[in-house]
C-alpha positions as CSV (number, residue, x, y, z in Angstrom):
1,X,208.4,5.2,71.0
2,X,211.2,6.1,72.9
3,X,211.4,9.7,71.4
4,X,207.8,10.0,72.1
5,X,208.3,9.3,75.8
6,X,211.0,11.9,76.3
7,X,208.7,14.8,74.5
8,X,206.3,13.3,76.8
9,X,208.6,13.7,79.8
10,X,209.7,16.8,79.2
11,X,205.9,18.2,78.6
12,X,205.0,17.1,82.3
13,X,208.2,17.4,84.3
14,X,209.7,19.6,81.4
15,X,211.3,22.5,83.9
16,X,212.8,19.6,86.2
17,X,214.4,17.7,83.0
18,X,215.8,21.1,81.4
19,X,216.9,22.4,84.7
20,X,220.2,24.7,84.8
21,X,222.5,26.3,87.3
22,X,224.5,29.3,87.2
23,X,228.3,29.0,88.3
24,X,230.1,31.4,89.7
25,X,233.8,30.7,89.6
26,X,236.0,32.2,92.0
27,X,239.8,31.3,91.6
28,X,242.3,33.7,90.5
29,X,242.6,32.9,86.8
30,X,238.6,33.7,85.9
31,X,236.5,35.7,88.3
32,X,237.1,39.4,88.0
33,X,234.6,40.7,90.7
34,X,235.0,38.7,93.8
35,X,233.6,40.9,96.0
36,X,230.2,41.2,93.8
37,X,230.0,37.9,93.5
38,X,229.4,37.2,97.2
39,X,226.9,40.2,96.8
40,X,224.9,38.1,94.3
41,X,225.0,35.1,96.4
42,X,223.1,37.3,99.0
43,X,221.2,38.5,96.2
44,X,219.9,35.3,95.4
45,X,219.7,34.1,99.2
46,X,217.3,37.0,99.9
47,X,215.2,36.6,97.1
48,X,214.5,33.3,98.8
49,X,216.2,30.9,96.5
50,X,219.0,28.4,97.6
51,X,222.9,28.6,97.0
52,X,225.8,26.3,96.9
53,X,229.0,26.9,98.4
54,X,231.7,24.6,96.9
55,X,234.6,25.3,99.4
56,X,238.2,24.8,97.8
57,X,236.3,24.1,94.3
58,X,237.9,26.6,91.5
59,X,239.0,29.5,94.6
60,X,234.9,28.6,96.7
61,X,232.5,29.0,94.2
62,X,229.2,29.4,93.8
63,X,226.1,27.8,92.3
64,X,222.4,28.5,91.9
65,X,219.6,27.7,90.1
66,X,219.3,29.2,86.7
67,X,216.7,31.8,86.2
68,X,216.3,34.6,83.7
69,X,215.8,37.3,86.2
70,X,219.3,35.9,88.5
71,X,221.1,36.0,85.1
72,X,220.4,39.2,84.7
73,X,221.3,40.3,87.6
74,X,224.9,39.0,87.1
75,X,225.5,40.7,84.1
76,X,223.9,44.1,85.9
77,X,226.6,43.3,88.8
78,X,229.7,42.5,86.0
79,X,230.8,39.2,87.6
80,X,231.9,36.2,86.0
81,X,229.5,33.7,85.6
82,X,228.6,30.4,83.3
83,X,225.6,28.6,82.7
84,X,225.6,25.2,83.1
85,X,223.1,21.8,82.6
86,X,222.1,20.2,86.0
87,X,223.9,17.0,85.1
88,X,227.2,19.4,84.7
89,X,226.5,20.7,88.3
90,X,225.6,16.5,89.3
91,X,229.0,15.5,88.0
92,X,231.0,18.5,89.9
93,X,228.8,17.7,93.0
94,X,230.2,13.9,92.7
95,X,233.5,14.7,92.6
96,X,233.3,17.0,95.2
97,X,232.1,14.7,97.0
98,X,234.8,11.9,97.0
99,X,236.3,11.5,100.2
100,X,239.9,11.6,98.9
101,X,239.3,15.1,97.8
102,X,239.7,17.7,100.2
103,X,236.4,19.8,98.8
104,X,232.7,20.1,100.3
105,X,229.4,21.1,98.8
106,X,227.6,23.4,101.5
107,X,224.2,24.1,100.9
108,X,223.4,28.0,102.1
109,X,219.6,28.5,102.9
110,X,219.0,31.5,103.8
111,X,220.4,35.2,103.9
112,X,221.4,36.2,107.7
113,X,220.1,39.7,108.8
114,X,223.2,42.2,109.5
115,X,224.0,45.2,111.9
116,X,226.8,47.2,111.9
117,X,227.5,48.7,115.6
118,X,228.5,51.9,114.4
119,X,227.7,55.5,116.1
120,X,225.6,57.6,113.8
121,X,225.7,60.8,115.6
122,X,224.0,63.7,113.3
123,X,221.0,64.2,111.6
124,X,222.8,63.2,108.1
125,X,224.2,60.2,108.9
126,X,227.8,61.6,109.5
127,X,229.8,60.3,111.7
128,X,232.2,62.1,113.9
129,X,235.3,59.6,113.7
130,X,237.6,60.8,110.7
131,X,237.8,57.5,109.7
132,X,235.8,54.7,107.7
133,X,234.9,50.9,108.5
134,X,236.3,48.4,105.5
135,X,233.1,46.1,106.4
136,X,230.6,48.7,105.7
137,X,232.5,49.6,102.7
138,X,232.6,46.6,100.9
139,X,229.0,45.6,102.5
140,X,228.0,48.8,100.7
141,X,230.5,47.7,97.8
142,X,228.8,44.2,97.3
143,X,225.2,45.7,97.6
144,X,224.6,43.5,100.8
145,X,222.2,45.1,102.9
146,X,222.7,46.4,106.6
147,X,221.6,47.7,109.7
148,X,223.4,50.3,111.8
149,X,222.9,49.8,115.6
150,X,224.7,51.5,118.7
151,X,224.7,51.5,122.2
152,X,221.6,52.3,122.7
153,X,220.0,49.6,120.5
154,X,222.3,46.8,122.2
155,X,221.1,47.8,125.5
156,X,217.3,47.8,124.1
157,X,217.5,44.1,123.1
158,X,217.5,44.7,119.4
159,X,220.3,42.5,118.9
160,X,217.8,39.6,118.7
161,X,216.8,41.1,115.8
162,X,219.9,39.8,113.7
163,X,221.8,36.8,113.1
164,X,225.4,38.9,112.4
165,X,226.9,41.6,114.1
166,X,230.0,43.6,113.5
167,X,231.8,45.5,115.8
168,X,233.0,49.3,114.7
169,X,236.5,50.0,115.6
170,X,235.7,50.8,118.6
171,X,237.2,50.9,122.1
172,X,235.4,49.1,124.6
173,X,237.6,50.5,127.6
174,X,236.3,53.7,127.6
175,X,239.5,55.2,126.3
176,X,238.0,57.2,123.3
177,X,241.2,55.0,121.5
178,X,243.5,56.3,123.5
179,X,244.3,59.5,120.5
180,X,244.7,61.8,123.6
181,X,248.1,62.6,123.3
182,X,247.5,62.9,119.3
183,X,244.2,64.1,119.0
184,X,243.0,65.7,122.7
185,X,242.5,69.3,120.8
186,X,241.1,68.3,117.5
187,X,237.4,69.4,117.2
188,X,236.2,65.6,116.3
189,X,237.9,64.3,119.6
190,X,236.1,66.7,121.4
191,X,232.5,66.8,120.2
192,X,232.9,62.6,120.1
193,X,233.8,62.6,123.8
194,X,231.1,65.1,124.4
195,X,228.7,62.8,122.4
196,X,229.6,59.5,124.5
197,X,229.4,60.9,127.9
198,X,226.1,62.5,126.5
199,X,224.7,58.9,125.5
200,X,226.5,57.2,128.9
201,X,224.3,59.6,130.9
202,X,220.9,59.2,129.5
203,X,221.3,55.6,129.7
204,X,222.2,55.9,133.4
205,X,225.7,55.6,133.3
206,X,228.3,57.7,135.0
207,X,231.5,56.4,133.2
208,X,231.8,55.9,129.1
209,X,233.7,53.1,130.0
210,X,230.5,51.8,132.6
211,X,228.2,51.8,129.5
212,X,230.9,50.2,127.2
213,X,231.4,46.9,130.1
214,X,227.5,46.6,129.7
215,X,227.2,46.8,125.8
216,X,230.0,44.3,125.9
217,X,228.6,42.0,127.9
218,X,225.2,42.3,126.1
219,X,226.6,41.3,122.6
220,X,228.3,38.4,124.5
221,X,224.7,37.3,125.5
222,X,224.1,37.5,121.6
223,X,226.8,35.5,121.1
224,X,226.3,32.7,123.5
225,X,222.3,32.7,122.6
226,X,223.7,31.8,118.5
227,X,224.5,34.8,117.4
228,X,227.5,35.6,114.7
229,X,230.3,38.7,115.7
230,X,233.0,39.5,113.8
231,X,235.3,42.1,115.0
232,X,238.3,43.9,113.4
233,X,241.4,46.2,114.7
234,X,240.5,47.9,118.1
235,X,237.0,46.2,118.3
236,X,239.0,42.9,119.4
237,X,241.3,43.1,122.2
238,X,239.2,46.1,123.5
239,X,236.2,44.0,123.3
240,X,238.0,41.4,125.6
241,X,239.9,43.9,127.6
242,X,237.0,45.7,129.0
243,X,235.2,42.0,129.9
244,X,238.5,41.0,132.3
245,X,238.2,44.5,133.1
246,X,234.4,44.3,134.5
247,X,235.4,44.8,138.2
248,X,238.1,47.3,138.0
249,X,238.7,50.9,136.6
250,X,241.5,50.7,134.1
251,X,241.0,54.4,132.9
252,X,243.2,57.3,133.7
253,X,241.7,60.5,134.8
254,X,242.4,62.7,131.6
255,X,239.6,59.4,130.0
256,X,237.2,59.7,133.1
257,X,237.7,62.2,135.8
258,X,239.3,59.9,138.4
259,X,242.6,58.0,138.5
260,X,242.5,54.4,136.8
261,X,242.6,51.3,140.3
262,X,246.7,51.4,141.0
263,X,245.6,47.5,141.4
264,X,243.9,47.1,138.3
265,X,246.1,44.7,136.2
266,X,245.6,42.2,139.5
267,X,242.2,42.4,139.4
268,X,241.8,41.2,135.6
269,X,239.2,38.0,135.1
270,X,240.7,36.3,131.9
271,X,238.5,33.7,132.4
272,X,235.4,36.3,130.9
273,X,237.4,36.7,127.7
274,X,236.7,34.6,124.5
275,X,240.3,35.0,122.8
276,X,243.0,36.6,124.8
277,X,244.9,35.6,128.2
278,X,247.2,36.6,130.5
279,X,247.9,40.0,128.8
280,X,249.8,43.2,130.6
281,X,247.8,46.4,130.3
282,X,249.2,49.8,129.0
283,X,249.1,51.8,131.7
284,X,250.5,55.2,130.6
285,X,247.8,57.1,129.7
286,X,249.8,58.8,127.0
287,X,250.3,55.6,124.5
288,X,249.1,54.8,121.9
289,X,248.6,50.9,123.0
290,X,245.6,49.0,125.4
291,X,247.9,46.1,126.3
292,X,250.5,43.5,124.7
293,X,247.9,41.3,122.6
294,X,248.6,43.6,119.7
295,X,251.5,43.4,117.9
296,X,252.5,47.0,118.1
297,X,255.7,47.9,115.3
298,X,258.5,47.5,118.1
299,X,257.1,44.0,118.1
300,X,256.8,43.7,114.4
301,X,260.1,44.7,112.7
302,X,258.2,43.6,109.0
303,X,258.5,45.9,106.3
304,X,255.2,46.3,104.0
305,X,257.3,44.2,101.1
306,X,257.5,41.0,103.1
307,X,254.5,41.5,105.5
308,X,251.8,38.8,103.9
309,X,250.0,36.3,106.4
310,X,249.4,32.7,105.2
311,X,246.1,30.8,105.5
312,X,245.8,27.9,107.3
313,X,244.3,24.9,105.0
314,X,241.3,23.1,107.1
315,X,239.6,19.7,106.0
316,X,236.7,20.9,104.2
317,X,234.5,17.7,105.1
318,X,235.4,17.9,108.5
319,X,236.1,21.7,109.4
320,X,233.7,23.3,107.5
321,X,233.3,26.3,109.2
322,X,236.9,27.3,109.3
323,X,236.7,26.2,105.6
324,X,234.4,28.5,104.4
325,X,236.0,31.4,106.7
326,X,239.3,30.7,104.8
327,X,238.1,30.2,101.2
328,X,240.2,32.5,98.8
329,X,241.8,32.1,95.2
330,X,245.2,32.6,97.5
331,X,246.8,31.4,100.8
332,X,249.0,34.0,101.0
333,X,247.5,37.5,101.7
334,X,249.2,41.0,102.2
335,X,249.4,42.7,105.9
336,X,247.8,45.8,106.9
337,X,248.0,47.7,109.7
338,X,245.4,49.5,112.4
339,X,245.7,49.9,115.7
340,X,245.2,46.4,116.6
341,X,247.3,44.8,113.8
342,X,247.8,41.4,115.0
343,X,247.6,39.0,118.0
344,X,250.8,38.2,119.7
345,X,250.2,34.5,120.1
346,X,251.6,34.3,123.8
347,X,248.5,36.1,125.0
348,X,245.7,33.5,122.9
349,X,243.6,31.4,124.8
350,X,244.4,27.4,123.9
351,X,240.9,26.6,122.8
352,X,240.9,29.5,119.5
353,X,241.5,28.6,116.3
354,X,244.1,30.6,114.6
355,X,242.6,31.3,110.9
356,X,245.5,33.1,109.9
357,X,249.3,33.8,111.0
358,X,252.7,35.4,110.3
359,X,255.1,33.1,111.2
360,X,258.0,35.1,111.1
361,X,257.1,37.3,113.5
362,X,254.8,34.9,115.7
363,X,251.9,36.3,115.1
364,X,248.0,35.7,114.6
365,X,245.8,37.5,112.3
366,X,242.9,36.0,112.2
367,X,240.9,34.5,115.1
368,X,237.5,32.4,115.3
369,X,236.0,30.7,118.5
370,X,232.5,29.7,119.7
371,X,230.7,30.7,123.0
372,X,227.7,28.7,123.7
373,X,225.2,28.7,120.6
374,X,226.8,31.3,118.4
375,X,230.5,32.1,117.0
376,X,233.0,35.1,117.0
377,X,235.7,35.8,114.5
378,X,238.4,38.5,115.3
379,X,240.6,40.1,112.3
380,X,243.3,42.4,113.4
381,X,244.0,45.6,111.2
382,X,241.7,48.5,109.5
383,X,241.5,47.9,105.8
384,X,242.9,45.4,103.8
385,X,244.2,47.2,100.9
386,X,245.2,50.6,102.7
387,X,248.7,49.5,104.4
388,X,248.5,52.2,106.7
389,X,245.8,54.1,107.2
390,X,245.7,57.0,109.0
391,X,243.1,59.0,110.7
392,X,241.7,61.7,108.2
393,X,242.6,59.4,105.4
394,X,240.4,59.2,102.3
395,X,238.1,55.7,102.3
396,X,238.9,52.9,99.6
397,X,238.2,53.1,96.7
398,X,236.8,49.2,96.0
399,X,236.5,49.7,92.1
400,X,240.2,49.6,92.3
401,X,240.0,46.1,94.2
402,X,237.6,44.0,93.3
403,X,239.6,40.8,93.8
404,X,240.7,41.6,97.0
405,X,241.9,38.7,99.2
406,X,241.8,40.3,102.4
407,X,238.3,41.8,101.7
408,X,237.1,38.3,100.6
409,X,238.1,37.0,104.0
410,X,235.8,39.5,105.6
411,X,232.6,38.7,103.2
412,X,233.6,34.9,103.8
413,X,232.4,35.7,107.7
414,X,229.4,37.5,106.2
415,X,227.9,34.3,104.0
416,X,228.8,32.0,106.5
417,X,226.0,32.2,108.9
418,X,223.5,31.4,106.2
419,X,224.6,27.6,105.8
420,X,223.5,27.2,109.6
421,X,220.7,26.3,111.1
422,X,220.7,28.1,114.6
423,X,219.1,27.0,117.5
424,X,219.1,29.9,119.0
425,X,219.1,29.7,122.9
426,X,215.9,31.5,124.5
């Protein structure tokens, strides 16, 4: 009888009873393609399925439901993956789950739609920069799809098309990144100035640095109506330099025709900024530096053998969002540089939350606040596994880093946004 009512069972109910997950491990020891992995947990997300999240569990893993076709599509992508029973994944749940352990099971629901503010200035999708973007490259690298918007789109309102945005290493001043000294006769300087004064015109601006104040201020509206940002290198302190900025003109006149307000560092308005305080500009034209947030190499004094940042270790029942921006299969992570490398701690507002520091030097590298309904995140540096990378440089080659730590960090901002539900203000 009783064998009769479990053939009986499983003939009604029997997809339920024989039900399966795939797990996707993600510590050190086992997974060899991190970065895929998150990939496939968009993958699956986009295809309209559910995904788990088990922050601190085996380095953040992942589960989903077990289908041929997802299975399939793990082996296509090379990652490391096991298939388990559903009470397997019911027993890890449970332990997860105990309140002594310092794990959480996060349920991700849905795949958030992404832009990439990035200029795109030819008919071939060249840029002009000399330079490429480590979030589009492992975006691209972990088969995530994205939209490129710019200036104009921002300005249009097509930010409330998406749910994440990230910011270009860009400079918000209106300092075309301060390369003059370097750079001033270079064709690509040229034609990109040419090209920004063009778009600051048609959009009836006078000033590059004009449209750049409104663009900023527009993504901050995205922000505070629920919106995700995540910003690395220049695209941080520029981002909040050019808001304290708003009613001043902080550029010299080789950058806009006129000579920068001799009053300008007075007339800065910390309180518009979402990260940074009480920060001295750069004045002189000439240098390579916007103000004293970054943590130039005077500062520094680290040679690239001892230059690692440490994560900070949240309470994953209680901080969950910092959790899941953190999760890793290390704590410790190497340093790279850009031309924001790091945040010099004296200039952080009180209320952000430092994700990431160097102690020895006193430094932050990773940043994450909220502003109304939505979040930002700011992570200093250009590319986690090109120490120095300089302009002209060849891009990353992310076959040769699939594990990588610092790149995780940046796909961890990426996922993140799909475990909550936004009320998004109107």
């Amino acid at each position: 009888m009783r064998r009769f009512l479990i053939s009986l069972a499983i003939a009604i109910y029997g997809f339920p009873l024989m039900a399966s997950y795939i797990f996707v491990p993600m510590d050190a020891e086992t997974q060899r393609s991190h970065l895929k992995a998150y990939g496939m947990t968009y993958y699956v997300l986009d295809l309209g399925f559910e995904a788990y999240w088990l922050l601190n569990y085996e380095g953040g893993s992942f589960a989903f439901e077990h289908t041929p076709t997802l299975e399939k599509e793990c082996k296509i992508r090379d990652i490391t993956y096991r298939v388990i029973p559903n009470a397997q994944f019911a027993a890890i749940r449970e332990k997860i789950n105990h309140p002594e352990v310092n794990q959480s099971v996060i349920k991700l629901e849905k795949a958030p739609k992404i832009a990439v503010y990035t200029p795109n200035f030819n008919q071939r999708g060249e840029q002009i920069q000399p330079w490429d973007d480590a979030v589009t490259m492992v975006l691209t690298y972990a088969e995530i799809p994205y939209d490129k918007v710019y200036d104009r789109d921002v300005l249009e309102g097509k930010l409330a098309q998406y749910d994440w945005l990230h910011l270009h290493h860009e400079d918000f001043t209106g300092q075309y990144g301060k390369f003059y000294r370097s750079y001033h006769t270079q064709l690509w300087y040229q034609e990109n100035q040419r090209r920004m004064e063009e778009i600051a015109q048609s959009l009836g601006f006078q000033k590059v640095s004009k449209l750049k104040l409104s663009v900023v201020q527009a993504i901050k509206d995205f922000v505070e109506g629920g919106g995700f940002m995540f910003a690395m290198c220049s695209a941080t302190d520029t981002y909040d330099i050019a808001l304290a900025a708003a009613g001043t003109d902080i550029c010299a006149k080789i950058y806009d025709g006129d000579p920068m307000d001799p009053d300008c560092q007075e007339k800065l308005d910390y309180t518009q900024c979402l990260a940074f305080k009480d920060f001295q500009l750069v004045k002189n034209p000439m240098e390579y530096e916007y103000s004293q947030i970054d943590m130039s190499p005077t500062k520094r004094n680290v040679t690239p053998e001892v230059d690692y940042f440490t994560l900070f270790d949240f309470s994953a029942k209680w901080d969950v969002v910092p959790t899941m921006l953190t999760q890793n299969h290390t704590r410790t992570v190497k340093g790279f540089m850009g031309q924001t490398t790091a945040y010099d701690k004296r200039y952080i507002k009180s209320d952000v939350l430092v994700l990431g520091e160097n102690k020895s030097v006193n430094e932050a590298r990773y940043l994450h606040g909220t502003f109304g309904y939505g979040t930002w995140t700011f992570f200093g540096g250009h590319d986690p596994e090109d120490y120095r990378h300089y302009v002209a440089d060849p891009e990353t080659d992310l076959n040769l880093h699939p594990r990588s730590p610092g790149y995780r960090l940046i796909l961890n901002n990426v996922l993140f946004p799909a475990a909550k539900k936004k009320k998004r203000k109107t």
